[in-house]
NUVEXPA-369821 format. One record per residue: x, y, z of N, C-alpha, C in turn; chain; residue in one letter. Coordinates in pm, whole numbers, plus 50000, padded with zeros to 5 digits. Example, Ala and Ser with C-alpha at 12.3 -4.5 7.8 and 13.67 -1.06 7.14 Angstrom:
<nodes>
  n.px  n.py  n.pz ca.px ca.py ca.pz  c.px  c.py  c.pz c r
 51319 49431 50780 51230 49550 50780 51320 49670 50780 A a
 51285 49775 50708 51367 49894 50714 51290 50003 50787 A s
</nodes>
This chain:
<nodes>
  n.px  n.py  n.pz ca.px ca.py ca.pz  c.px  c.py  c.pz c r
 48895 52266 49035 48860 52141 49100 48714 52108 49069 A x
 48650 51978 49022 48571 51956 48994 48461 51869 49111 A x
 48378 51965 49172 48266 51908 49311 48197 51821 49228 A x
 48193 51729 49142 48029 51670 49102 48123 51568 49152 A x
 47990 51506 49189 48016 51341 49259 48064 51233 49124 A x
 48118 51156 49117 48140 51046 49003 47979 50960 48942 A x
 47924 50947 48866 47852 50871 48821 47882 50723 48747 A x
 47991 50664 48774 48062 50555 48721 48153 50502 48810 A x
 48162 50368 48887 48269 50337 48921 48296 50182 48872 A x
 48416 50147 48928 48490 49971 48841 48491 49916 48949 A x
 48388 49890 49061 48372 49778 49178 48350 49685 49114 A x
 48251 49680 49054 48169 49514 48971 48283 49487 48879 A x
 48391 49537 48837 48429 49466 48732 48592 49421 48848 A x
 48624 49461 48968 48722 49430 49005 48726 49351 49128 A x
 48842 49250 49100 48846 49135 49190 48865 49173 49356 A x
 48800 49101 49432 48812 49141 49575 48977 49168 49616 A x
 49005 49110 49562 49204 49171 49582 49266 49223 49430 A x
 49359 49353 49419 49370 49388 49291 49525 49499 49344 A x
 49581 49478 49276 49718 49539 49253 49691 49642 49143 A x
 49704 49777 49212 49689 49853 49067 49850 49979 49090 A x
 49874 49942 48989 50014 49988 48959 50036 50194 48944 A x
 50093 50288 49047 50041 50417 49021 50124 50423 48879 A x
 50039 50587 48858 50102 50602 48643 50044 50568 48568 A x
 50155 50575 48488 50126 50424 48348 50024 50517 48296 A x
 49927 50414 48233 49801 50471 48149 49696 50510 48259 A x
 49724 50516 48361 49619 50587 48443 49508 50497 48508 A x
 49545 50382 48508 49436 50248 48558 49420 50292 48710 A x
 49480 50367 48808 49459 50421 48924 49386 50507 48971 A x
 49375 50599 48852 49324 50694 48822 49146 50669 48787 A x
 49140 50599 48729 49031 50568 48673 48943 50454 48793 A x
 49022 50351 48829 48964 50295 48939 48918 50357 49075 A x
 49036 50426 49125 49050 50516 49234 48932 50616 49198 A x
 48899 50667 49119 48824 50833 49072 48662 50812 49196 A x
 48647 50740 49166 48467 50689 49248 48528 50662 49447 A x
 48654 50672 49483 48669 50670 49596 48652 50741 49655 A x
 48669 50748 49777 48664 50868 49924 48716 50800 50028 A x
 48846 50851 50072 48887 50825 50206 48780 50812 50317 A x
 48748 50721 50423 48658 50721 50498 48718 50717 50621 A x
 48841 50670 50644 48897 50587 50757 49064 50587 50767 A x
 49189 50708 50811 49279 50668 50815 49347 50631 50900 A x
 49441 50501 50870 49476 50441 51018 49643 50543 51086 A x
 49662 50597 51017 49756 50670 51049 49852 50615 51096 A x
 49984 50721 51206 50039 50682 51298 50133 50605 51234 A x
 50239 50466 51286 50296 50385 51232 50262 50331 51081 A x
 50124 50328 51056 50098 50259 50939 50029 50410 50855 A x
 50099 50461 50818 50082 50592 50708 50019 50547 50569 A x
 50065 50418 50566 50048 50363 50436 49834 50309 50412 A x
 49806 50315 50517 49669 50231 50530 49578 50273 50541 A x
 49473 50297 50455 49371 50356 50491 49252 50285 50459 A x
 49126 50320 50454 48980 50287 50421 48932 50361 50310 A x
 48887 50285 50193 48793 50431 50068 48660 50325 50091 A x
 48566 50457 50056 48434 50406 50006 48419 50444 49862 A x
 48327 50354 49772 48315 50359 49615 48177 50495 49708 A x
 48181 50647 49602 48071 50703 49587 47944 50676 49551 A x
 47956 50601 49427 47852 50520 49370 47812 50397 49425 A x
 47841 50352 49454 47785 50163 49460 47787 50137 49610 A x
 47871 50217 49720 47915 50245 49832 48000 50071 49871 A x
 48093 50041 49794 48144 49914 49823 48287 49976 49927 A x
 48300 49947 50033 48459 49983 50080 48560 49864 50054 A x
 48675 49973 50032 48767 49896 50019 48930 49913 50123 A x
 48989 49845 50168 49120 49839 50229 49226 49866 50171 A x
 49296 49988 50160 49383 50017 50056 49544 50044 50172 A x
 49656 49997 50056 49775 49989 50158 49833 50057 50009 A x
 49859 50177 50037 49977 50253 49934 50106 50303 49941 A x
 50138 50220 49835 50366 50162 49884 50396 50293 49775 A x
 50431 50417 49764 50507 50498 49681 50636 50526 49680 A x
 50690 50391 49791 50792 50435 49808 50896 50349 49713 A x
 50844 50200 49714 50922 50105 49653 50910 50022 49530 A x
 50754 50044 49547 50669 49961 49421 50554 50014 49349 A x
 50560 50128 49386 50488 50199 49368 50343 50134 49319 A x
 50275 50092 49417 50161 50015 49338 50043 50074 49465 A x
 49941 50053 49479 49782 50033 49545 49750 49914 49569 A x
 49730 49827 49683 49705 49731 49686 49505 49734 49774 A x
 49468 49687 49681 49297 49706 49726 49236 49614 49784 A x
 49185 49588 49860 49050 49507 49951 48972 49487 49960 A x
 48888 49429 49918 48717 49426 49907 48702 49408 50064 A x
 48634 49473 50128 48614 49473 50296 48456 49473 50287 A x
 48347 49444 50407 48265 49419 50457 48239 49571 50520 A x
 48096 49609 50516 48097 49741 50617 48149 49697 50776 A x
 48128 49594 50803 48184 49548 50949 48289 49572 50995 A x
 48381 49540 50868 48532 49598 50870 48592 49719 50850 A x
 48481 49812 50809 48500 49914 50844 48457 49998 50934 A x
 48336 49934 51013 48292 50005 51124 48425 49945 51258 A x
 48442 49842 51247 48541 49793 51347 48674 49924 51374 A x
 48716 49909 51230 48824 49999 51223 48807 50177 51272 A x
 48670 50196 51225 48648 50339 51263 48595 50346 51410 A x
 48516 50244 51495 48502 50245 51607 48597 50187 51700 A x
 48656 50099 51680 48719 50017 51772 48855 50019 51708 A x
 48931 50073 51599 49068 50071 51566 49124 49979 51528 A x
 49031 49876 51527 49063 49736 51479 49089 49688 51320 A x
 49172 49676 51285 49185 49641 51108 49264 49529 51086 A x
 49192 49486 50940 49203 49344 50900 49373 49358 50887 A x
 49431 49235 50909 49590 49253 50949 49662 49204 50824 A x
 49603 49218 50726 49672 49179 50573 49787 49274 50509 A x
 49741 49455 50554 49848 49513 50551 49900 49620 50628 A x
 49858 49540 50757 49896 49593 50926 50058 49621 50874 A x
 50150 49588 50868 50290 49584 50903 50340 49634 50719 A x
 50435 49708 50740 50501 49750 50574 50585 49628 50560 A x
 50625 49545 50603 50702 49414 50563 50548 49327 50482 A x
 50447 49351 50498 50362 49238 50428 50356 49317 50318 A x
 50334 49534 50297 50246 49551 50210 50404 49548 50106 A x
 50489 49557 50124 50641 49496 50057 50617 49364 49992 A x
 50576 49268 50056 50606 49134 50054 50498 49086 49911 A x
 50374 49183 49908 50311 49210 49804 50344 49234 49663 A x
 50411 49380 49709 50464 49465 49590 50603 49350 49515 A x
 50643 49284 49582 50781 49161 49550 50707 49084 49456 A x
 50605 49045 49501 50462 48882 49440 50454 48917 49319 A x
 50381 49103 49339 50320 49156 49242 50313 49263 49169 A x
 50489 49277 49171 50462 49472 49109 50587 49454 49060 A x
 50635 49524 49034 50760 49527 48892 50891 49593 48990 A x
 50985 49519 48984 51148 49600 49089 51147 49692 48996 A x
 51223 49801 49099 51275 49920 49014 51406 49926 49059 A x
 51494 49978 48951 51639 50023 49017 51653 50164 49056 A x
 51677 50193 49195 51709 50303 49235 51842 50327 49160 A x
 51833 50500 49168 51990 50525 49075 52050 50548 49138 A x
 52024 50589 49298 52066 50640 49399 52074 50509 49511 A x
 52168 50445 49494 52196 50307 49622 52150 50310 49749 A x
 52161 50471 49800 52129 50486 49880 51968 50579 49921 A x
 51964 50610 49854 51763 50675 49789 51718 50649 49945 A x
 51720 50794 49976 51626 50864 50132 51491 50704 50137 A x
 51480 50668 49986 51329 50586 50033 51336 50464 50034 A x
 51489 50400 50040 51541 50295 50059 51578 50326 50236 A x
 51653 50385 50244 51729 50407 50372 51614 50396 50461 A x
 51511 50493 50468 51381 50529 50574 51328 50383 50574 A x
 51296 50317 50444 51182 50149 50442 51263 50047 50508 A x
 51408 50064 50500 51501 49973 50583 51465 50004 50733 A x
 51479 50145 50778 51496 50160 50891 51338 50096 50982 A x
 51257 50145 50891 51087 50101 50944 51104 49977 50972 A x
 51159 49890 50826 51115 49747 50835 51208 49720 51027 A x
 51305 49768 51037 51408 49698 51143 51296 49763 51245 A x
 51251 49877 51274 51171 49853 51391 51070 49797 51410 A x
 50987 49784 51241 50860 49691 51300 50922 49516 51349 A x
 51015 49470 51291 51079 49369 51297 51265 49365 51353 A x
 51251 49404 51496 51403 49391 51526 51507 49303 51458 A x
 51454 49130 51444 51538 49056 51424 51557 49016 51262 A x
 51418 49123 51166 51450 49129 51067 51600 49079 51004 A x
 51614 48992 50889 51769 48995 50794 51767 49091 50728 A x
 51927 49097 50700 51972 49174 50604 51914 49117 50449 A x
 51910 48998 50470 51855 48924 50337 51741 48914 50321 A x
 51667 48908 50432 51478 48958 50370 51505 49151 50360 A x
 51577 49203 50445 51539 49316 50384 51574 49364 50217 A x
 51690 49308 50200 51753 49305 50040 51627 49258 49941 A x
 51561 49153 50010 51449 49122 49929 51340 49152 49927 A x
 51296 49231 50060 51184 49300 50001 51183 49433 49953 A x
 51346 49481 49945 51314 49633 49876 51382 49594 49732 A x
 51396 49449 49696 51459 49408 49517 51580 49460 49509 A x
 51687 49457 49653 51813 49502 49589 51949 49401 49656 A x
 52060 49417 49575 52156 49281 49654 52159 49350 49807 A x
 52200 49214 49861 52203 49200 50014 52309 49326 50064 A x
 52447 49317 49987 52540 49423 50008 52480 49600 50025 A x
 52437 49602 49929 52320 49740 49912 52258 49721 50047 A x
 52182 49664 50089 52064 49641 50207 52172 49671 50320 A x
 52260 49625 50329 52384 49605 50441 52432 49790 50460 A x
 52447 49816 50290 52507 49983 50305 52370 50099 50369 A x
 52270 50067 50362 52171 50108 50396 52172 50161 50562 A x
 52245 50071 50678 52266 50106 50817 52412 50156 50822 A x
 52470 50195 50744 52584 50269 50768 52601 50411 50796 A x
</nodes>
């Protein structure tokens, strides 16, 4: 494991909102490398946390979907917004709920076909979405996990 701090990070070159896709050629890897968890919101929202850049100390709001879209969705945040969140629990509500950080990954990340119809990480994101949203559809849920409505339907069986 390598302790030296990063001497390089990609704040200045990246837009206050940025979709970075995990894999691939490693663009996560390379962006992410200058981070540090500062702040996790835990609990219901597993997916949400706070990084600070090492270098440049810019924070950012990160909501990470591995389940469906596998993507990073990033935040340019204010230290305000992160003192709020670490003192007062308070966080910006962009990807409070897994139906928005979904609703993202749909906008902006590539469907995948499960091979498995029923895939433990289909079944569990159905079940979340229905409690964060009781009256949730079967047809927004079909659409925010990219699969036909019938599939979404076999999902509560």
């Amino acid at each position: 494991m390598n302790d030296e701090l990063p001497t390089q990070c990609c704040c200045k070159a990246l837009a206050d909102f940025v979709v970075l896709p995990m894999g691939g050629i490693g663009l996560d890897r390379l962006v992410l490398a200058s981070f540090q968890q500062t702040v996790k919101h835990g609990g219901d929202q597993w997916w949400l946390y706070i990084s600070t850049c090492l270098v440049c100390r810019q924070d950012w709001m990160v909501a990470q979907d591995e389940r469906i879209y596998d993507n990073f969705y990033i935040r340019r945040i204010q230290p305000s917004a992160t003192k709020e969140a670490l003192e007062l629990d308070w966080w910006p509500e962009e990807f409070l709920t897994y139906e928005r950080v979904l609703q993202l990954g749909r906008a902006n990340g590539k469907i995948w076909r499960f091979l498995d119809s029923r895939s433990p990480a289909l079944v569990t994101t159905a079940e979340e979405l229905r409690r964060e949203r009781p009256d949730i559809s079967i047809e927004e849920i079909a659409y925010l996990l990219g699969i036909p409505r019938s599939q979404a339907a076999s999902l509560f069986c």
